[in-house]
Structure formats: structure tokens, C-alpha cells
ZAZALUM-243002 format. One record per residue (C-alpha): z, y, x; residue in three letters. Coordinates in Angstrom, 3 decimals, m for minus. Example, Ala and Ser with C-alpha at 12.3 -4.5 7.8 and 13.67 -1.06 7.14 Angstrom:
! residues 2
c3 = 7.800 | c2 = m4.500 | c1 = 12.300 | code = ALA;
c3 = 7.140 | c2 = m1.060 | c1 = 13.670 | code = SER;
//
This chain:
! residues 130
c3 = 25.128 | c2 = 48.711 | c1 = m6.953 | code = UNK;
c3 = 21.296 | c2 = 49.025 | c1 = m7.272 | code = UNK;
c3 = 21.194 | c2 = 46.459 | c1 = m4.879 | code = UNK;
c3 = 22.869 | c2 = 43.799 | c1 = m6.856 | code = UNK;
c3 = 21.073 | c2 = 45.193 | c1 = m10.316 | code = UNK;
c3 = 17.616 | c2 = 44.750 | c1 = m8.332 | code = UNK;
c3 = 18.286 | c2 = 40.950 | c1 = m7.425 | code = UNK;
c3 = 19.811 | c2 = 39.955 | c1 = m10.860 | code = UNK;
c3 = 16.401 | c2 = 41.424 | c1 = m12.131 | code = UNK;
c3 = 14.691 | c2 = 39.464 | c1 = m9.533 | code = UNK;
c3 = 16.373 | c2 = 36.434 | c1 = m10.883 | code = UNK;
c3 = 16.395 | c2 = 37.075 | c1 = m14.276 | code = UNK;
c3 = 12.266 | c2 = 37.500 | c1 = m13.881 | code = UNK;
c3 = 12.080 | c2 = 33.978 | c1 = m11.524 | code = UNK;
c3 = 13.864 | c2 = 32.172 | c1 = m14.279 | code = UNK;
c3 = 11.775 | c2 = 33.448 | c1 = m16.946 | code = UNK;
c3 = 8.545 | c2 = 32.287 | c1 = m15.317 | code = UNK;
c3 = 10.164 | c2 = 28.610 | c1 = m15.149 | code = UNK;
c3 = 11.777 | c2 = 28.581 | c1 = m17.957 | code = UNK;
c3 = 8.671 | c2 = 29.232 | c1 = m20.134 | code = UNK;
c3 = 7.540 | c2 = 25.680 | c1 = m19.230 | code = UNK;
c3 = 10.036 | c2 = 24.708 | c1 = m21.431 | code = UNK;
c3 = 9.325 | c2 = 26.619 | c1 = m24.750 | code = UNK;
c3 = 9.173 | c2 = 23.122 | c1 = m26.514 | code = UNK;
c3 = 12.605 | c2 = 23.316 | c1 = m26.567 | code = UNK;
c3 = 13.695 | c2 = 26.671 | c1 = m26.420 | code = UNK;
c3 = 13.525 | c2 = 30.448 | c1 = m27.195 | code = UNK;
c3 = 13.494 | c2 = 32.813 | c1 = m24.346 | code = UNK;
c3 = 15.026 | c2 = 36.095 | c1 = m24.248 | code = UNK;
c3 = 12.680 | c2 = 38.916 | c1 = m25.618 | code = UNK;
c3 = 13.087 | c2 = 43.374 | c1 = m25.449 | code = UNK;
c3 = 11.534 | c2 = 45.799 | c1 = m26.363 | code = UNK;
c3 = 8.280 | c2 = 46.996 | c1 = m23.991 | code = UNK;
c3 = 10.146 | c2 = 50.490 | c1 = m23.575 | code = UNK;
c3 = 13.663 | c2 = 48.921 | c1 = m22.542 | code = UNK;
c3 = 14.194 | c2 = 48.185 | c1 = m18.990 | code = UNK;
c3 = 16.848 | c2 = 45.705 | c1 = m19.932 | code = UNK;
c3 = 20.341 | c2 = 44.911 | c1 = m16.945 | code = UNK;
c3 = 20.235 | c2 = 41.395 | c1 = m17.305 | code = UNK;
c3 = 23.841 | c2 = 39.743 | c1 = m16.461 | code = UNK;
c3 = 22.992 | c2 = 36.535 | c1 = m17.309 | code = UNK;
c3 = 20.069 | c2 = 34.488 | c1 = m18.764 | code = UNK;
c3 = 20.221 | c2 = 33.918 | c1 = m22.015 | code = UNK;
c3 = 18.609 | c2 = 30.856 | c1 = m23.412 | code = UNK;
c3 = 18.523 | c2 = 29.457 | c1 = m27.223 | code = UNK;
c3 = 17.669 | c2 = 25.955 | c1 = m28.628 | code = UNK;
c3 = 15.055 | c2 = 25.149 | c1 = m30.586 | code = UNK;
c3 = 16.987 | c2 = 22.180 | c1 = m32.089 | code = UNK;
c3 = 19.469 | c2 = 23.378 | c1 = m34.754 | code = UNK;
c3 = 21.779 | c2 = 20.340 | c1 = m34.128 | code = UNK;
c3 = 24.892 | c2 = 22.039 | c1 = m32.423 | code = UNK;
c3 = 25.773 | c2 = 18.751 | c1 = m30.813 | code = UNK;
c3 = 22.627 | c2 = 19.741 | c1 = m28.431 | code = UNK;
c3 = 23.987 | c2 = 22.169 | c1 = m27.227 | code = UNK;
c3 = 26.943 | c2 = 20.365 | c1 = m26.427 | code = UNK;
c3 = 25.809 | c2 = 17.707 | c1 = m24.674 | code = UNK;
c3 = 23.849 | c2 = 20.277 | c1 = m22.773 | code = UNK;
c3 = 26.618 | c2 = 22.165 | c1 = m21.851 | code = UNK;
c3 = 28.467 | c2 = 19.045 | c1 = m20.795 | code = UNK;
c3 = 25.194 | c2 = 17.850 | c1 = m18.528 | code = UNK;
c3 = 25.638 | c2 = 21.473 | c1 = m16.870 | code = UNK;
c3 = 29.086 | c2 = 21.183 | c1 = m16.096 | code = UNK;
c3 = 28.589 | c2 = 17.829 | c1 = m14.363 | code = UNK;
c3 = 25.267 | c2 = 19.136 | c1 = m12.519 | code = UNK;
c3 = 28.122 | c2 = 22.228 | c1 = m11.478 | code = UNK;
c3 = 25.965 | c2 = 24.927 | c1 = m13.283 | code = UNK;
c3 = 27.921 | c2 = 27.605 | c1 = m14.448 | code = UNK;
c3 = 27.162 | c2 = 28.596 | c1 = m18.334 | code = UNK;
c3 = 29.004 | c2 = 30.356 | c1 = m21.208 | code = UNK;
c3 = 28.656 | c2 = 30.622 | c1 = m25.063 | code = UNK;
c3 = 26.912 | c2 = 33.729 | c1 = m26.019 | code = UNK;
c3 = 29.804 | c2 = 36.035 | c1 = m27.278 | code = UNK;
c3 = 27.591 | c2 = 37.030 | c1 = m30.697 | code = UNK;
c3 = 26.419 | c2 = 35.864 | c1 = m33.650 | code = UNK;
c3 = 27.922 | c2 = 35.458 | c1 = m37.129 | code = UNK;
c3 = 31.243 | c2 = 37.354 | c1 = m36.312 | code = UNK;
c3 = 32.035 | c2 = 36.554 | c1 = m40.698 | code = UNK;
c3 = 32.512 | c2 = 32.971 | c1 = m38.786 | code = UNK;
c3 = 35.348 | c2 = 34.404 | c1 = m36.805 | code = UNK;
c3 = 38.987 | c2 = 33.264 | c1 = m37.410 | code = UNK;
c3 = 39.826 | c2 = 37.629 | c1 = m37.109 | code = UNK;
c3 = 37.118 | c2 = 38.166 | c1 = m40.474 | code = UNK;
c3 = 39.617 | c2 = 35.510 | c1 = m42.552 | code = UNK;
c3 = 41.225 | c2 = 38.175 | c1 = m44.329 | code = UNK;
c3 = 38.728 | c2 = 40.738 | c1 = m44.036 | code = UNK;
c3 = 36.798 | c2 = 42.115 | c1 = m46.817 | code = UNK;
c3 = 33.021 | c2 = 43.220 | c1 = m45.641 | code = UNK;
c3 = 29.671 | c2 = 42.925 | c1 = m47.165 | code = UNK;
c3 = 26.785 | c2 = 40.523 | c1 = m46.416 | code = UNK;
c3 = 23.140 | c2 = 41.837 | c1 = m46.801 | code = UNK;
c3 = 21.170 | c2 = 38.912 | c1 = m46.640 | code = UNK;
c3 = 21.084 | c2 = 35.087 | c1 = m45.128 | code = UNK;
c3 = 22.726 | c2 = 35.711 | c1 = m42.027 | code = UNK;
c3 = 20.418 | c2 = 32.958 | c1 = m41.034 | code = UNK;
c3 = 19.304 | c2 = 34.283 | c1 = m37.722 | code = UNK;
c3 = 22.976 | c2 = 35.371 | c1 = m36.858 | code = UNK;
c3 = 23.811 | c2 = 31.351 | c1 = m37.533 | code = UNK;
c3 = 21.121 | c2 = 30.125 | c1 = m35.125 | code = UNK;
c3 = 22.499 | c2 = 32.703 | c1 = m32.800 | code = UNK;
c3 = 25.946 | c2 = 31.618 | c1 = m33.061 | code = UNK;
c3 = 25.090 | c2 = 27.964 | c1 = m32.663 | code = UNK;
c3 = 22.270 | c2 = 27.367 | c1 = m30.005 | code = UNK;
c3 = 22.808 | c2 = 30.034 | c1 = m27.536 | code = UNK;
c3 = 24.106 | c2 = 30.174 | c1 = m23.869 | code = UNK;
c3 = 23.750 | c2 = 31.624 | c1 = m20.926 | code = UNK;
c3 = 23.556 | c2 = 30.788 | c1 = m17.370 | code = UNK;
c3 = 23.690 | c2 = 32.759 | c1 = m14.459 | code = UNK;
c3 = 22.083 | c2 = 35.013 | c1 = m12.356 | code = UNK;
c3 = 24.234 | c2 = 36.282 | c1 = m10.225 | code = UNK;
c3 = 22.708 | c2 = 38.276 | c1 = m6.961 | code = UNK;
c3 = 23.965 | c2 = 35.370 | c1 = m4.869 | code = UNK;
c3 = 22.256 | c2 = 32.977 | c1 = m6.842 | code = UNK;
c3 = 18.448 | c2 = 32.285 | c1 = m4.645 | code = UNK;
c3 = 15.734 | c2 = 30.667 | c1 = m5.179 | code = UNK;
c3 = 17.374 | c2 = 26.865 | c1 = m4.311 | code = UNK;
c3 = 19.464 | c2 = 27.424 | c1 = m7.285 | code = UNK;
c3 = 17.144 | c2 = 28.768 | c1 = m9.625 | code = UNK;
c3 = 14.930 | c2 = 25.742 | c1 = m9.152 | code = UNK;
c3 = 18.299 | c2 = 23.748 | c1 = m9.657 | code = UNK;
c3 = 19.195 | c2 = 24.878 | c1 = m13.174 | code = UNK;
c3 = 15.818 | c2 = 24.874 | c1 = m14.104 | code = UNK;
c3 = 14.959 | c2 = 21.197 | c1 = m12.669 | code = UNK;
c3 = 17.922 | c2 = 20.249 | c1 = m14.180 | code = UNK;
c3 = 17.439 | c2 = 21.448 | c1 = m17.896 | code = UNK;
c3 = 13.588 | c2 = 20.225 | c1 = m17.551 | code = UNK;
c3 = 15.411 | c2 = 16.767 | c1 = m17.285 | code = UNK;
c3 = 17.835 | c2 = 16.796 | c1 = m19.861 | code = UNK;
c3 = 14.967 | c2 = 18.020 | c1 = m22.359 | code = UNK;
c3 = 12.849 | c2 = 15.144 | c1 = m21.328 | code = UNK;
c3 = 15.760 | c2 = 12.676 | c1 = m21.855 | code = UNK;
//
């Protein structure tokens, strides 16, 4: 098992070096300098608060064949299961929101290598510039 938590680090830390290129457009993941954090995917949110971003992204990703997936998080007093729920809200919720609607991940598998990395990457680098 260290094995494959090793090379989804080694992934996780490839990606983040490209990735950065694109910080126009995005936020990339940040942790604490103490945590050692056991990345199982890459988790990526937009800078552009217009959900239909995201979707079109998501869409451009499925047709390039690169796996992604909402992040499960977020404003859960959003959720269908909170309808009937009585709770509490202690401020905006406004970075829960932006959670909710800009952020997905894609993967980093320990299969994934270096081909595929550049893949996603070269990809999103395209649809941004679009």
C-alpha cells in the first residue's frame, strides 16, 4: 500500500507544478505545512463563479476521456436530506457556496504517468484559453 500512496503523492506533486501555470483561472489545493496530506485525487476550483464553467468543463473532459468527479462537500444546507432539517447558520456560507459550485477533481491514480498528467493538464490549458 505505501507503494501506491507514494506514486499518488508523486502525481499529486507533478500536477501541482503544472497546474500552477494556470492560477488565472483557478485555485489550487492548499494544507497545512505540518499535514502530510493522502491525496486521492486532485482537487481543482474555478476562479469563475459562473457554474455553467464548470459544466462545460466537465463536458470538454468527458469528451477528451478524462476521468473527473464533483467534489462531495460544500454547502450540505443545499442538500435535498437538510429540507426538513432544522440547524443553525453562523455566517455567509459564502466560501461553502464557491466550494459547492466550482470544484472537481481529477485523478491521480498510481497508474496514471507522466503521458497522462501532461494530458489533463494540456487539455485544461486549452479549454481556459478558449
Amino acid at each position: 500500500i505505501q507503494s501506491f500512496i507514494d506514486k499518488r503523492k508523486i502525481n499529486f506533486e507533478k500536477m501541482y507544478l503544472l497546474f500552477k501555470d494556470l492560477e488565472d483561472y483557478i485555485y489550487l489545493p492548499k494544507w497545512h505545512s505540518l499535514a502530510e496530506p493522502s491525496w486521492f485525487g486532485f482537487p481543482i476550483t474555478l476562479r469563475d463563479d459562473n457554474p455553467e464553467v464548470r459544466t462545460k468543463l466537465l463536458k470538454y473532459y468527458e469528451e477528451k476521456k478524462i476521468g473527473n468527479r464533483l467534489l462531495f462537500g460544500g454547502n450540505i444546507t443545499k442538500q435535498p436530506y437538510m429540507k426538513n432539517v432544522n440547524y443553525k447558520i453562523n455566517g455567509s456560507l459564502v466560501n461553502t457556496n464557491k466550494i459547492m459550485n466550482s470544484t472537481y477533481w481529477i485523478g491521480i491514480h498510481p497508474r496514471i504517468e507522466d503521458d497522462h498528467i501532461n494530458y489533463m493538464f494540456e487539455n485544461t490549458k486549452l479549454f481556459f484559453k478558449k
